[in-house]
C-alpha positions in Angstrom: -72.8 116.1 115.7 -76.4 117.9 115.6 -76.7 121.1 117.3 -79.1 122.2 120.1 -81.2 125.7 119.6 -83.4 127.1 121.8 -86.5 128.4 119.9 -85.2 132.0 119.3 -82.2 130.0 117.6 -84.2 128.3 115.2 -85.0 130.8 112.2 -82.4 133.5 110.6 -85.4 134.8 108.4 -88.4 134.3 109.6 -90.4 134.6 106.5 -88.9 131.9 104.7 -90.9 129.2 107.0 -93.7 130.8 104.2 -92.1 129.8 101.0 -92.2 126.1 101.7 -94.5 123.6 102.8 -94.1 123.1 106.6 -92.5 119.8 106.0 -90.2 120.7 103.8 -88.8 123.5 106.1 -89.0 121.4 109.1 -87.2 118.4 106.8 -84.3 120.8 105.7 -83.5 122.0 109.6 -83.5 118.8 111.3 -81.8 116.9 108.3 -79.2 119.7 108.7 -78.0 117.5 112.3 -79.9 120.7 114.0 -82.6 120.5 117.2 -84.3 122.2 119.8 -82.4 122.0 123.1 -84.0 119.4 125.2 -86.9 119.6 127.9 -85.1 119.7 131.5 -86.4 118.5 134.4 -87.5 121.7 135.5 -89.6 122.0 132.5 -91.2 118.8 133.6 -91.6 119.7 136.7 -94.1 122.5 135.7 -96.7 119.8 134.9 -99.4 119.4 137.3 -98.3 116.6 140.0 -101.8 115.5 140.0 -100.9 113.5 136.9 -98.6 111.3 137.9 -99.3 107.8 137.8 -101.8 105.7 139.7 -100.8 103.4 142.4 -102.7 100.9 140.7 -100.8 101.3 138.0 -103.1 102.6 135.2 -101.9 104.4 132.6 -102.3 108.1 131.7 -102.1 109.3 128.3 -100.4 111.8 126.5 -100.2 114.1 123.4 -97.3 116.0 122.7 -97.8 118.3 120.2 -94.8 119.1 117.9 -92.7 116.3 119.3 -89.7 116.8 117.0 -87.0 114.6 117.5 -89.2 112.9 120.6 -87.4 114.0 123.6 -90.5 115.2 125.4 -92.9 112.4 124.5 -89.6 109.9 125.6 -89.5 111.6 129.1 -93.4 111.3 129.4 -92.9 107.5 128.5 -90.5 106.9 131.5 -92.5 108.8 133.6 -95.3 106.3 133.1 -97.5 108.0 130.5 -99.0 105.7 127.6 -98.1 109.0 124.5 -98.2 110.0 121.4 -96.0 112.3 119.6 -97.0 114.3 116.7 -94.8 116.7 114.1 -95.1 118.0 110.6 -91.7 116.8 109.7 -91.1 113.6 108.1 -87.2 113.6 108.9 -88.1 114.1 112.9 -90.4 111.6 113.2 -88.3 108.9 111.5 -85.5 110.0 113.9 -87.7 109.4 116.7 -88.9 106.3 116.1 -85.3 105.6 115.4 -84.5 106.7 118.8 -86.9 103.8 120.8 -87.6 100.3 121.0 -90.6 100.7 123.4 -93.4 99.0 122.0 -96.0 101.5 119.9 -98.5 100.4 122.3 -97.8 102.9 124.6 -95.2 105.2 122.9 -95.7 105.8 119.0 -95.1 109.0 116.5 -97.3 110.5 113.8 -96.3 112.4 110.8 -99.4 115.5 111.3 -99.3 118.5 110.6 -101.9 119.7 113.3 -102.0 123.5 111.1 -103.7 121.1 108.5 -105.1 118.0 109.7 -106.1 119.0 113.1 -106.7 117.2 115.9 -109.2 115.2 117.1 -110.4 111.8 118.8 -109.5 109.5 115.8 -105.7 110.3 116.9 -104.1 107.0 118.3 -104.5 106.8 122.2 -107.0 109.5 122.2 -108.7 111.2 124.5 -106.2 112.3 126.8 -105.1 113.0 130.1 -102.1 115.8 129.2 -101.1 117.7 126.3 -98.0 119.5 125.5 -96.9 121.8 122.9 -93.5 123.3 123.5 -91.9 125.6 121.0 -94.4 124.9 118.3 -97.3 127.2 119.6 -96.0 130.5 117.7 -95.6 129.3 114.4 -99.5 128.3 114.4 -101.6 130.6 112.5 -105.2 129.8 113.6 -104.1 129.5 117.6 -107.9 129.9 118.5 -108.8 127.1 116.1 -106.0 124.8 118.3 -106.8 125.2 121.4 -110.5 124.5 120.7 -109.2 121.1 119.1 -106.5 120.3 122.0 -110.0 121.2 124.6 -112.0 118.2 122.5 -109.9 115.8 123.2 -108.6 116.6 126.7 -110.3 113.6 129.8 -111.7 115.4 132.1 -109.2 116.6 135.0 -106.2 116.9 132.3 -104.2 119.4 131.7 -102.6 121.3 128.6 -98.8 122.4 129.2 -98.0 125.4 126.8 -94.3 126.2 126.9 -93.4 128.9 124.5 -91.0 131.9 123.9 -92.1 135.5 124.6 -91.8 138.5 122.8 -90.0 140.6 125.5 -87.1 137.7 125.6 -86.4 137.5 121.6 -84.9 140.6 119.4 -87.0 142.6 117.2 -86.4 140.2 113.9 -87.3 137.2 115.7 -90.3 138.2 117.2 -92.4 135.6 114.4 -91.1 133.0 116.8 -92.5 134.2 119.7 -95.6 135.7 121.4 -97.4 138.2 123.5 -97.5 137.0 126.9 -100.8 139.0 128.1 -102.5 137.7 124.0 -101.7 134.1 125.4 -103.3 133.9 128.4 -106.6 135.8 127.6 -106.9 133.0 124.5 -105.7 130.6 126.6 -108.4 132.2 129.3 -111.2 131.3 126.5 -111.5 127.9 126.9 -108.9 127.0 130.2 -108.6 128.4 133.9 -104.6 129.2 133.7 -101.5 129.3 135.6 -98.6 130.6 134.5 -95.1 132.0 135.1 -91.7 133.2 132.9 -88.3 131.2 133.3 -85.3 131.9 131.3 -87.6 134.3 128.7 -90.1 131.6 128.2 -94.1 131.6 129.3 -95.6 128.4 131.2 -99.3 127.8 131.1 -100.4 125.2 132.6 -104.0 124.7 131.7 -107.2 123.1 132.8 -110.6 123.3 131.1 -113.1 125.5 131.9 -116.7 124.6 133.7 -118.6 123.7 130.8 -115.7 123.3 128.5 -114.9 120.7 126.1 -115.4 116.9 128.1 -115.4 113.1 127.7 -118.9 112.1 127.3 
């Protein structure tokens, strides 16, 4: 049976994420039956209602950033969204394509690291209408450089959903795992206009683009 972490679970040293290749450390935790606990519907509930399905029945797309195992991008797929899930791990993606029969015309998974391959409009089902990144947003190095990517392929009127772990809620050694609330929201404050609030130790941001941002053309 696999066991459920929350994201101050995941790493006993840090610094070892380092020594290896991001998909070989990714590889070695989920092969090892562990994963993150599961969004709830609360968590879901923090994404902007204005992106909920058209009566007519059009579909909205989605990038979820860090996917894992797919639980997020399955929940988007029920909730109407056409979505793509992305990680850097080889043995999460193969368990969640294992985990659906939808068709990969509106839910599909992408072995990508983002760190190293970015993202852009070439992505399948690009540009899109939300994008989510839970637990995933500390461990990038160049955050800056991500959100500029995640604005350039954003429709306009979407929404990014950051859900992350803050410092205050982890101890001292597992602060790698984690980050500054107030740092967050003036990067965030960059490129988005912001809302955001703290449940159970982690932040929320839900995020629009700015006037003049990044835009469909």
């Amino acid at each position: 049976m696999g066991t459920a972490c929350r994201a101050d679970q995941v790493l006993t040293g840090v610094g070892r994420i380092m020594t290896l290749s991001t998909n070989q450390y990714w590889n070695e935790y989920y092969d090892a039956g562990r994963d993150f606990l599961p969004a709830t519907t609360a968590d879901l509930d923090q994404f902007p209602t204005s992106l909920s399905l058209s009566a007519s029945g059009d579909h909205h797309t989605a990038l979820d950033i860090g996917c894992g195992t797919g639980q997020l991008t399955r929940e988007l797929y029920h909730r109407g969204f056409r979505v793509l899930g992305v990680d850097a791990s080889t043995s999460a993606i193969a368990t969640a394509r294992r985990a659906t029969t939808a068709s990969t015309a509106t839910l599909r998974y992408l072995r990508r690291d983002v760190e190293r391959d970015g993202i852009d409009r070439t992505l399948p089902l690009a540009p899109y209408n939300l994008v989510t990144c839970r637990y995933v947003y500390a461990f990038i190095k160049d955050k800056r450089r991500l959100l500029q990517s995640i604005a350039s392929v954003l429709l306009p009127g979407g929404a990014f959903v950051l859900i992350t772990p803050l410092i205050g809620s982890v101890p001292p050694h597992k602060r790698g795992i984690a980050v500054d609330a107030d740092e967050t929201r003036a990067l965030l404050a960059e490129l988005f206009s912001v809302t955001s609030h703290e449940r159970t130790g982690d932040g929320y941001y839900v995020c629009r683009l700015r006037e003049g941002g990044e835009h469909a053309r």
